[in-house]
N, C-alpha and C positions, 0 to 999 in steps of 0.2 A: 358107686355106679357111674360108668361112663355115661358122658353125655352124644347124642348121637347128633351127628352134624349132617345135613344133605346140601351137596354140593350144588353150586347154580351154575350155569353158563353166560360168558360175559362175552361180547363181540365190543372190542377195545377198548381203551387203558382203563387204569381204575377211575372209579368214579370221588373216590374221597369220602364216599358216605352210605353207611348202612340206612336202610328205611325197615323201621320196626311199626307194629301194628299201637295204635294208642292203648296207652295205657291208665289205669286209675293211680290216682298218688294219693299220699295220706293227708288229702286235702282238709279234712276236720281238724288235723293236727297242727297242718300250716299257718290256717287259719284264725289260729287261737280259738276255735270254737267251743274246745271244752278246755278245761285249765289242765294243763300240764305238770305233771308232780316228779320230776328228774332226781337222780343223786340214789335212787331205792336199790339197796343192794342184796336184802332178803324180802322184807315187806314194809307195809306202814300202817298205821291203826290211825285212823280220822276218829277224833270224838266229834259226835256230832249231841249238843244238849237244849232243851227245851226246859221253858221256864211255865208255872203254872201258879194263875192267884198273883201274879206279881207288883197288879198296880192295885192302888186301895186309897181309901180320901186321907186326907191331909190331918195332921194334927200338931200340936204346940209340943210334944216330947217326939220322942225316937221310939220307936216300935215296930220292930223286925215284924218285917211281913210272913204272916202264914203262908209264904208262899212255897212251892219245891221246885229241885232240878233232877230233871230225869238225863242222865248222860247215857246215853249209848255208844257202841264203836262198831264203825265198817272198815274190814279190811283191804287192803289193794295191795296182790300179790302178783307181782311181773312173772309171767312165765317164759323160761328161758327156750329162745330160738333159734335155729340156725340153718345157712346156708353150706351143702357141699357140695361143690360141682368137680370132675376130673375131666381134661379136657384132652383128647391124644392129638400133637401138631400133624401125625402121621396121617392124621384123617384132612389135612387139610394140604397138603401136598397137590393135587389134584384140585384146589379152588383157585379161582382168579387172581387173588391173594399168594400165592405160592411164590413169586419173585420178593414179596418183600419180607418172606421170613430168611433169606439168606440162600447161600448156592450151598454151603457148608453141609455135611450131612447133620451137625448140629444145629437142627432149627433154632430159631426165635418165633416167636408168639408176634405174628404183625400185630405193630403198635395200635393201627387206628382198630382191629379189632379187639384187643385188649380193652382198650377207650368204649370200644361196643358194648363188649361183655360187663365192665367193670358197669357200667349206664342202666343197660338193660335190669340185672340184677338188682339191682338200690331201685328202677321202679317199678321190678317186678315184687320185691318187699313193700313197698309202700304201698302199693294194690292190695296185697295178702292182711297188712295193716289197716288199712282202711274197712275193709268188709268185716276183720276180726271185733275193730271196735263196736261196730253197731249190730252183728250177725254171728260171730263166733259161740261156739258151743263145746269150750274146753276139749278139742278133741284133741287128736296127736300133736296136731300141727297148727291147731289154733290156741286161741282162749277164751273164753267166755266173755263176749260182749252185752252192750245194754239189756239189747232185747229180751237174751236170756237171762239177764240177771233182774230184772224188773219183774219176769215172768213168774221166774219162781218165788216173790217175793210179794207176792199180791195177785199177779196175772194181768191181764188188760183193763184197764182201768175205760174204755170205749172200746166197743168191739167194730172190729173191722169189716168193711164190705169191700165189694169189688168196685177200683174209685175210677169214675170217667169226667171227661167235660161236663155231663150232662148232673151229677152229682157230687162233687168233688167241693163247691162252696155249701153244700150243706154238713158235708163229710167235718169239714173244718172246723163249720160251725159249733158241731157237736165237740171237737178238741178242745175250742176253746172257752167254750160253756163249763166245758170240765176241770179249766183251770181252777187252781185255787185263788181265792180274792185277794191274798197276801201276796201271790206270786203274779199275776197279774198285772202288766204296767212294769214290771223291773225290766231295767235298761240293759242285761244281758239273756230275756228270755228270748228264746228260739222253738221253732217246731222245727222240730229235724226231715224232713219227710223222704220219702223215698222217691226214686225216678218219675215213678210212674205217677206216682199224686202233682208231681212238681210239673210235668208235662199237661197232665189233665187240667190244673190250674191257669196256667200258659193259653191255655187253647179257649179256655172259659174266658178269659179276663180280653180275648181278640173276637170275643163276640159268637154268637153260632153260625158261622159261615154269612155272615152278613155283608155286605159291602158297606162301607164305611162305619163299622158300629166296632162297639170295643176301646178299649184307651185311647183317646184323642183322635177315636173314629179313624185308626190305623189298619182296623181288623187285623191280620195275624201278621202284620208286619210290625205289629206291636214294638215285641221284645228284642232286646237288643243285649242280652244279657248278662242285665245288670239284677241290683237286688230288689226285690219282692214280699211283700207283707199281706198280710190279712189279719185285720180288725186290729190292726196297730200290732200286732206282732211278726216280728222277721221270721219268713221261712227260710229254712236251709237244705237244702237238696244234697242227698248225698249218696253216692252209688252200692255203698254200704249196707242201706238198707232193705230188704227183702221186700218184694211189692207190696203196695196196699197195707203200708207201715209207717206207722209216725210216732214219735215221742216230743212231747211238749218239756222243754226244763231249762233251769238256769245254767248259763257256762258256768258257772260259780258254784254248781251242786253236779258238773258231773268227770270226775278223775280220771286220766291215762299217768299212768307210773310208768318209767324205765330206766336203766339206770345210769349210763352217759347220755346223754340226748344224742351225738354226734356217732356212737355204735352204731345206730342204725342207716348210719351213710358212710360208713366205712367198709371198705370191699378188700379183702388181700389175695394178689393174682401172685404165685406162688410157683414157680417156674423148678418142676422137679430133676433138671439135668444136674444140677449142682449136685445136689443131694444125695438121689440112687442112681442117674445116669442115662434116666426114662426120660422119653420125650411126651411125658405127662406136667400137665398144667393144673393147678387146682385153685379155687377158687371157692373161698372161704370169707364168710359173716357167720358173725353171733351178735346176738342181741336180747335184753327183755322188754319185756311188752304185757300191758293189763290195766285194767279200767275196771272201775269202781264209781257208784253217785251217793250223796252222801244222807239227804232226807228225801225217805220216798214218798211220801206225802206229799212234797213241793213238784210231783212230775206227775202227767197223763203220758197212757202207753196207750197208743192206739195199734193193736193189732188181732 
């Protein structure tokens, strides 16, 4: 399917620079926020095992513990994605850009928009990426992330409310009540939370509209957007998550699979004059992508 392009008007020279609307990136990825599992070229099987009875009092011989191991395995299956755009230079004949694809009747694709498209693209995926891991629900074009995977595999482990300034540190509280005592304290746990909680948080922690109260009696000039805890655990805000959503868990219990790391920043701009003679552009990524956590025990889903 063509891509439809609307022309601008430009009152003189070029400017050097496209202005695109912001974008989200696969900032939990960048991150290192959950562990990454690269190299997967069909799937991977995590054994995840648990030990029971294992410690017992001391004696002068050897004597194998009554104790067991229960192995289980979670899958993480990358589901494969792609990009495909067709671009006609003809449609751009008529934009401000038209001198620098050549006087020739054989376009060129101008560079610095090439450079745009190729840009735009890698963070228009990384957007699509981001929401998939924490919000995806194996549809065409995604794939099932946390939320749904946690859901059907127990459901909310805290049920959600609608979270404001005004309740937002009890909302927490309740998260982190429901951590487990073993996971509690470990040096890579996070609550993931969503916009909206992270916001309401923000606004709690500059006071209720006070003048001078709130963090160092800054009121809402507080933040400066740096990182943020509650009850010694780091939150993580992440655009990904669907409001009034949080999950509590180790980086170290929850997987993204794919299988070059560097596929999903590779873009190929494909200039089809060579080829059939068209002054079609195309504009091609592939990549996999999929996430997996590994003991659901060790996480609270609050939704």
């Amino acid at each position: 399917m063509s891509v439809t392009i609307t022309n601008s008007s430009y009152a003189g020279e070029f400017a050097g620079k496209y202005l695109a609307a912001s974008l989200l990136a696969a900032k939990t990825i960048d991150d290192g926020a959950i562990t990454v599992l690269p190299n997967i070229k069909y799937k991977a099987a995590m054994k995840v095992g648990t030990f029971a009875n294992l410690v017992k009092g001391a004696e002068c011989d050897f004597q194998p513990n009554a104790s067991t191991l229960t192995l289980t395995e979670k899958i993480l299956t990358p589901k494969e994605l792609q990009v495909n755009l067709d671009i006609c230079k003809k449609t751009l004949h008529e934009d401000w850009e038209a001198a620098q694809m050549g006087y020739s009747a054989f376009d060129n694709l101008p560079p610095l928009f090439s450079d745009f498209v190729i840009a735009r693209v890698a963070a228009e995926v990384a957007s699509a990426t981001e929401t998939s891991i924490w919000s995806g629900t194996d549809g065409a074009d995604d794939f099932d992330g946390f939320d749904a995977l946690l859901t059907a595999d127990g459901g909310a482990d805290v049920t959600a409310g609608t979270v404001t300034s005004a309740n937002v540190v009890t909302e927490l509280g309740n998260i982190v009540y429901a951590i487990p005592s073993g996971v509690y304290g470990a040096e890579d746990l996070k609550i993931f939370v969503s916009q909206n909680i992270f916001k309401a948080y923000v606004r709690a922690l500059g006071g209720f509209a006070a003048t001078n109260s709130g963090v160092d009696a800054q009121s809402h000039m507080w933040y400066q957007g740096g990182a943020v805890s509650f009850d010694g655990v780091d939150l993580y805000p992440t655009s990904g998550l669907a409001a009034n959503t949080a999950i509590a868990a180790r980086t170290s219990n929850l997987f993204f699979g794919t299988g070059l790391l560097d596929d999903r920043n590779q873009v190929r701009v494909i200039d089809m004059a060579e080829n059939d003679g068209s002054q079609n552009v195309r504009i091609v990524m592939r990549y996999t992508a999929g996430v997996q956590y590994g003991v659901r025990g060790d996480i609270v889903l609050y939704s």
